[in-house]
N, C-alpha and C positions, 0 to 999 in steps of 0.2 A: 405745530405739534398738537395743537388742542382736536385737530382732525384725523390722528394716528391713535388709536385705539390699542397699540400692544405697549404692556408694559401697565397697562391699566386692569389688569384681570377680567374676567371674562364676562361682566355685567359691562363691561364698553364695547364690549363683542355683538350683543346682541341687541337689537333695535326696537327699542320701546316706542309702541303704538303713538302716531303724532295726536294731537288731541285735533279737533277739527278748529277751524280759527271762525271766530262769533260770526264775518259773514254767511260761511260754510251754513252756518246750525238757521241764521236767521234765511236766508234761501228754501234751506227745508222746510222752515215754519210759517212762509207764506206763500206757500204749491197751494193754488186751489184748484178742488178737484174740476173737471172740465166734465159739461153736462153738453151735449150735444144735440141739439133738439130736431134737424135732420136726418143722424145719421144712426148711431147707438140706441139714442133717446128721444123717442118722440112721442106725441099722444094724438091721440085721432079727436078731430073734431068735435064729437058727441062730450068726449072726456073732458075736454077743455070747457063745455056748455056745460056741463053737471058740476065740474067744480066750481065755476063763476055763479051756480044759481047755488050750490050747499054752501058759497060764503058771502053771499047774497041773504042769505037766513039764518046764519048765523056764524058775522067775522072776529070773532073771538078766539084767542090762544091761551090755554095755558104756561107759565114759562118757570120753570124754578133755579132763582139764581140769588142765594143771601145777600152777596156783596151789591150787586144792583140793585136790590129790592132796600138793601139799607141806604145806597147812596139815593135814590129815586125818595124815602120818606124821608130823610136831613131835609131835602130841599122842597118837597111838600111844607112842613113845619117850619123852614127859614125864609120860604118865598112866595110873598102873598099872590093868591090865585095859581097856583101852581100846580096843574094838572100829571098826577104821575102815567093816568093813561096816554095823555097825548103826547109824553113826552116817550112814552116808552115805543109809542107806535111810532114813533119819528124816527128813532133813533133805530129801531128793528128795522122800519124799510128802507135808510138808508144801506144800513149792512148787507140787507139779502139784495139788492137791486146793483150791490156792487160786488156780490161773493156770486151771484146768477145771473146774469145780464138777462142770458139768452130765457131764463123760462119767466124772468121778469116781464120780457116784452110778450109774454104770452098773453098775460093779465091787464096787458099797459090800454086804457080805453080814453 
C-alpha cells in the first residue's frame, strides 16, 4: 500500500525531485577537463621553446590559498628545516602532472 498514492491527497500524486545519491555528485566532482594536445589543443614548436626558456628565467608562481598557506607555516614553525617552498612545489607538481598528463609531458626533459 505504501506504493498506492490515492487516498494520500495530492502531494503523493506528485513526484518530488530525487536528490542525486553522493556517488552521483562525487563523479561530477572528479570530470577532469580533457586537454588534447593533438587534436583541439596543441602548440607549435616555437611556443613550447619560448615557454621552457620564460620559465627557464623565471620559475616562479604566484598562488592565493589561506588554508594552505596556513597549513604550509604550522609546519614550517613545528618542523625543523622545513621548506614551505619545496614543499609546495612537490605538492603543486604532483597535482598538475596528474590533473594534465598530456601537456605535462610537453615539459618532462
Amino acid at each position: 500500500m505504501a506504493d498506492n498514492a490515492l487516498g494520500r491527497g495530492l502531494d503523493a500524486l506528485i513526484k518530488k525531485p530525487s536528490k542525486p545519491k553522493k556517488a552521483e555528485k562525487k563523479e561530477v566532482k572528479d570530470k577532469k577537463p580533457k586537454i588534447e594536445t593533438n587534436t583541439s589543443f596543441s602548440l607549435s614548436d616555437d611556443k613550447i621553446e619560448q615557454i621552457k626558456e620564460e620559465v627557464g628565467k623565471n620559475p616562479r608562481i604566484s598562488l592565493w590559498s589561506a588554508k594552505s598557506a596556513a597549513c604550509l607555516r604550522y609546519l614550517k614553525k613545528t618542523t625543523p628545516e622545513f621548506s614551505i617552498s619545496n614543499e609546495a612545489s612537490l605538492i603543486l607538481e604532483e597535482a598538475i602532472k596528474e590533473k594534465y598528463p598530456e601537456i605535462w609531458k610537453l615539459f618532462e626533459e
